[in-house]
N, C-alpha and C positions, 0 to 999 in steps of 0.2 A: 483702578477699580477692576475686579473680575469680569471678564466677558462676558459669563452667565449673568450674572446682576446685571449689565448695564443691560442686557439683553429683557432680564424681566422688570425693569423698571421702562422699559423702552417698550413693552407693549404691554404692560400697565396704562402706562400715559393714553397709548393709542385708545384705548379701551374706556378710560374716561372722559378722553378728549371727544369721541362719536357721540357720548351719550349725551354729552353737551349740548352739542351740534346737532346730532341726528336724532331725535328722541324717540322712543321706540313706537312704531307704529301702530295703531288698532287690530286685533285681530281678538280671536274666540277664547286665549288666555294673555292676552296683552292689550291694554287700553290706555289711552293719553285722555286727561281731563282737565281741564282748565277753569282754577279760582273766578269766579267772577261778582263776587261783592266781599268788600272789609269788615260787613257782618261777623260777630262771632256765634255761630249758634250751631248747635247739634240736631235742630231740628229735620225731622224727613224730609221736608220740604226745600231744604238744604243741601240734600246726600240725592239728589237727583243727578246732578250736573250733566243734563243733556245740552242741547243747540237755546235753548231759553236762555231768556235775559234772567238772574237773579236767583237760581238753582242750586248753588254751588260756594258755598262758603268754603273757608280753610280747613277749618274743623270737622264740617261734615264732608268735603272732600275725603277726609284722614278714615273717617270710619269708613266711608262707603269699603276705601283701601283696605282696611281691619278687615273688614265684613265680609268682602267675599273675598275667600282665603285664595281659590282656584285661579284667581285674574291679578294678574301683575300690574302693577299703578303707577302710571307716571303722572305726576303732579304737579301745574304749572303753575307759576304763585306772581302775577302781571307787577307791576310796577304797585306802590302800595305801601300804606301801613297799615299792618294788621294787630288791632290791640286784641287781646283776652281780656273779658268782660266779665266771666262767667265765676263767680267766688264758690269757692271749694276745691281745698287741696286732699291729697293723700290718695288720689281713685287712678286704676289705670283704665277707666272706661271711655277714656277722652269725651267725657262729657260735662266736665266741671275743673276750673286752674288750669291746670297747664295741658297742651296737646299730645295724646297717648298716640304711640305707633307701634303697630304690636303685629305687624305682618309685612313684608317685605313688599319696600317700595322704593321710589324714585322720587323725590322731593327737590323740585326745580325751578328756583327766581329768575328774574330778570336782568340781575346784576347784585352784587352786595351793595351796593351803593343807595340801590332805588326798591328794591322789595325785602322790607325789613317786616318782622314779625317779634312783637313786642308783649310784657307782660302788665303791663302799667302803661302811663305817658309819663313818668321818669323813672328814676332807679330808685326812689323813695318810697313810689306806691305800687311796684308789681304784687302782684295777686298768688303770683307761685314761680316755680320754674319757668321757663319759656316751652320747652319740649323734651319728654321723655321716650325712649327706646327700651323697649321693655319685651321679654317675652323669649319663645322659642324661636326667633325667628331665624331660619338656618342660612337663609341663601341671601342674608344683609338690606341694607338697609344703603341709600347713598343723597347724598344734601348737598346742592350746590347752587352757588350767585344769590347766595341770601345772606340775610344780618337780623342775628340774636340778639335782644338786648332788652334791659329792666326786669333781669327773671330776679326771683327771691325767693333763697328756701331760710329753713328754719336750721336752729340747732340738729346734727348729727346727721342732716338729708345731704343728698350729693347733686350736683352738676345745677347751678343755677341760671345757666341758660342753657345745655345739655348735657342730658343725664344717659347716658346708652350703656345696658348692661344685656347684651344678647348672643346667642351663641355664635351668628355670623359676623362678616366683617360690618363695620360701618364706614364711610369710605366721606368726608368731607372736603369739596370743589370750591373754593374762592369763598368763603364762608368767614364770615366776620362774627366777633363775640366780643359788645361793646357794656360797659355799665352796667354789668349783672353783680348781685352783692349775696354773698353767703353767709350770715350772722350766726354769731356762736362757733364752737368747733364743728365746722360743714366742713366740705370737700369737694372743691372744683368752683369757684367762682363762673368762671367763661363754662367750662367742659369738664365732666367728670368722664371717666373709662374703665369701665369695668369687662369689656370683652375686648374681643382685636378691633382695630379703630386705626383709619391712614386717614392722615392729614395734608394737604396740599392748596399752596399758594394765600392762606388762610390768616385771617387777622384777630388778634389776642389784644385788647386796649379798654383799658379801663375801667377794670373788672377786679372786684375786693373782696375779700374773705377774710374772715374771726377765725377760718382753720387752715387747711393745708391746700396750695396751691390756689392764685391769685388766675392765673391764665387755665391753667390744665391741673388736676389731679388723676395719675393714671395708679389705677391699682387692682386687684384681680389674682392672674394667672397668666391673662394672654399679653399679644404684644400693643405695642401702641408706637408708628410709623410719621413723624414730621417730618415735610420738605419745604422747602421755600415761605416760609412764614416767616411773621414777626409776634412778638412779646411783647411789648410798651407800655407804662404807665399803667402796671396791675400792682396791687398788693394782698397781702396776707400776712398769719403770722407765721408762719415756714415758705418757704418756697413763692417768691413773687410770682415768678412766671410761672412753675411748674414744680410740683411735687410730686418724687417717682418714686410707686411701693411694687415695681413691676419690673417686664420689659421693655425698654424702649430704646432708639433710634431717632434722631437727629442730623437732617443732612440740609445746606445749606439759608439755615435758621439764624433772625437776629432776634437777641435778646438785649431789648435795653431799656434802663431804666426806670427799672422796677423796684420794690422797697417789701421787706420784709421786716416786719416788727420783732422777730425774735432769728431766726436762724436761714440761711440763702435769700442773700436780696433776688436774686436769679432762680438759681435752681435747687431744692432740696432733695439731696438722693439716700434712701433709709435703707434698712439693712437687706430690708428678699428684694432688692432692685439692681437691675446693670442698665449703665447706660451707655449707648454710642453715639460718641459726636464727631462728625466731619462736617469740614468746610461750615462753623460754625462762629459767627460772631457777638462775645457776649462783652457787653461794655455799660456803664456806668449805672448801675444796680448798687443798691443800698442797704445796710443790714445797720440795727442799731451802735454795735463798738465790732471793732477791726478784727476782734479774734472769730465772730460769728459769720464771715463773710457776705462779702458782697457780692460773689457772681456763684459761687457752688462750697454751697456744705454738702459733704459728702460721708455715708457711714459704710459705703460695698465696692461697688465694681464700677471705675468708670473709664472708659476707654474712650482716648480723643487721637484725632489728626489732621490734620491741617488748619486747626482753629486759633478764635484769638478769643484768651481771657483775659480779661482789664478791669482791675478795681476803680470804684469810685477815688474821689484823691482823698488819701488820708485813711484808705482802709484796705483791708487784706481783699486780696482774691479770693483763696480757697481755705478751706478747714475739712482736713481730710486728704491724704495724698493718693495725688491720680496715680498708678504704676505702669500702665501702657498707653502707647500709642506713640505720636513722633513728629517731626517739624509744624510745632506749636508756638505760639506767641505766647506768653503770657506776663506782667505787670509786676508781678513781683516772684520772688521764692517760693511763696505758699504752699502753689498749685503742684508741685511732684522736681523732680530730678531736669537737670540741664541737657540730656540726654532726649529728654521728651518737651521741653520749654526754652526755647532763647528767651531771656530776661530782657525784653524791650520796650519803648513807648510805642505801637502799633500804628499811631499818627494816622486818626481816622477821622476821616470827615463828621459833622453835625448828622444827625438822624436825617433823611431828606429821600424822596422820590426817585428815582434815575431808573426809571422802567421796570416792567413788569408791573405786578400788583401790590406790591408792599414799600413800604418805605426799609431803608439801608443804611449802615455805612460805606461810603466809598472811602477808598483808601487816595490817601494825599499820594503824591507823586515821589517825594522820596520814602515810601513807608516801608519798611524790612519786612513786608508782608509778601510786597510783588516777585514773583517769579523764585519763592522761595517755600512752594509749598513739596509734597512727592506727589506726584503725577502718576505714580501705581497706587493711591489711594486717594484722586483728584476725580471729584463728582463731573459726570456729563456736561454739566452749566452751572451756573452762580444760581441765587434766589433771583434771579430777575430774569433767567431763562438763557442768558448770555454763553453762549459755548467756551466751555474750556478746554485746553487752556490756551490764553493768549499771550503774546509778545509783549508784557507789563511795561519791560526796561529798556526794549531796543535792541539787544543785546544778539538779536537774529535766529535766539532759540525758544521756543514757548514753552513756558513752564506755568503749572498752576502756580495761583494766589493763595495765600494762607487766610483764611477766613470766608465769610458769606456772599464774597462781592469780588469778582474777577474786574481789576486792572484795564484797561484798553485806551493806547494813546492814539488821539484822531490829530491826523497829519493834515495839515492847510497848503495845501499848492494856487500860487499866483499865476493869473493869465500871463504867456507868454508877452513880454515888454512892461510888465507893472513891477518886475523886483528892484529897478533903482528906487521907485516912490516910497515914502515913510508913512 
């Protein structure tokens, strides 16, 4: 990878890493305010959030943040579920469906695990979207250690658990998008993107669309930046995981097991879209019959490297030939030239845990994956944050992994006098 890149990805990180950690302190245009009831109400009563008990709802948090344009808002969202109660869709005045954010701010859970923010109490009876980004908002917007889920839009609406279409970035931190449903031809089950928008370490599961993109719909002008996530168990009828009518970027991303009822069980890429995938792993995704593919329909530009494509059994990879990129795995012929794909079984572990924040595949121990990626286009770490690259095979020399998940064999040494014992 370029030095300049690893360099601004390397304090990118630092930059979202403090804000995690450090959150910005109070002063005369910067203030930190803290959720303190699962109330949903936009009442004044509400948008106070001083040192009082019960001041301070999610919603009226949000406006207070709207409201006064001059003061920068960090937003603390405790442990929790917060339903949306309030029926009425189609307003960006966050005060009825779903949460309007229309001024730049800081939106910051507890964990994704334990402060989720919900549209419904299932995915049958949300009330609207989950959250909307809307607006002139220049200097972005950023969301992190929380979990979207039960948004519901209607026919031709976008992002059912987020919709962000704004001029600055949007920048999403450990952010889970679980159960949101798009009916009809919608757009963006989990996430829709209509401005620039970075994605990191962030969860895509379970999330259905009647349109285009099951996980992600990114479309617009601007770019749209995935690192370290996963895809799992979405669907749609184009694009399980993600449908791109844009820019985008993918780097060490799993995509699996997604299903599309008509065209990319994985990913569908249309014609004003390019995409880049590194260090990406996309495995047993579903598409109705074998010529419509299972992991990428493709109609423009897709450039890969170090990645593994794998069809479901019984069906194609790709439709549509990739032209660039270089030491790729992929399952069958489909996917472009032998130049840019070794035809292999990639011999990948079960979907499963092994650190970091997302679930993986790891690669089995003899997989033609290890230590056979290019290491001039080998990402900083794997999706679980694991440095690459590492010594896979033994072999005394480190070389990347081809795919989302870097290789590392752990040596067992016996106390001295136990290696006669069995």
């Amino acid at each position: 990878m370029p030095t300049t890149r690893i360099l601004r990805l390397a304090v990118l990180f630092v930059f979202v890493f403090s804000l995690l950690i450090f959150p910005r302190s109070a002063s005369a245009d910067s203030q930190t305010i803290t959720v303190d009831t699962t109330l949903d109400s936009n009442d004044p009563s509400y948008q106070q959030c001083t040192s009082a008990a019960n001041d301070c709802s999610l919603r009226g948090a949000i406006s207070r943040a709207n409201n006064f344009v001059s003061t920068s808002y960090t937003i603390l969202v405790p442990a929790g579920i917060y339903t949306l109660t309030i029926p009425g869709k189609n307003e960006d005045e966050n005060t009825t469906g779903d949460l309007d954010i229309t001024n730049s701010m800081i939106l910051q859970g507890a964990g994704m695990d334990v402060s989720i923010i919900q549209a419904g109490t299932s995915a049958a009876n949300g009330i609207d979207r989950v959250l909307h980004i809307v607006g002139a908002v220049e200097n972005g917007v950023q969301i992190s250690r929380l979990t979207f889920r039960y948004g519901k839009i209607d026919i031709d609406k976008l992002g059912a658990g987020i919709s962000t279409n704004i001029n600055g970035t949007t920048i999403f931190t450990q952010v889970a998008f679980r159960e949101n449903v798009g009916e009809g031809q919608s757009y963006g089950a989990g996430l829709a993107v209509q401005g620039p928008a970075m994605v990191y370490d962030c969860i895509f599961s379970g999330n259905s669309n009647g349109g285009e993109g099951g996980g992600i719909y990114q479309g617009g002008s601007a770019s749209l930046e995935v690192y370290r996530s996963l895809f799992t168990n979405n669907t749609a009828v184009n694009g399980g995981a993600f449908a791109n009518n844009a820019t985008a970027v993918f780097e060490n991303v799993t995509i699996s097991g997604n299903t599309a009822s008509q065209y990319g069980g994985g990913i569908t890429q249309w014609n004003s879209a390019d995409l880049t995938l590194r260090n990406v792993t996309i495995a047993n995704n579903t598409a109705p019959d074998s010529y419509k593919s299972s992991a990428i329909w493709n109609k423009r530009a897709v450039t890969v490297y170090n990645s593994i494509i794998s069809a479901a059994i019984g069906k194609q990879a790709c439709v549509g030939n990739i032209g660039t990129g270089h030491h790729n795995i992929a399952s069958d012929v489909s996917c472009g030239s032998t130049t840019i794909f070794m035809i292999s079984d990639a011999q990948l572990k079960p979907l499963a845990f092994h650190g970091g924040y997302t679930e993986l595949h790891a690669l089995n121990s003899g997989s033609p994956a290890i230590d056979a990626g290019d290491t001039t286009e080998c990402t900083a770490d794997d999706q679980r944050g694991m440095t690459r690259p590492q010594d896979g095979n033994l072999d005394g020399t480190a070389a990347c992994d081809i795919g989302a998940y870097e290789h590392q064999v752990s040596l067992i040494f016996m106390p001295l006098g136990m290696q006669n014992y069995k």
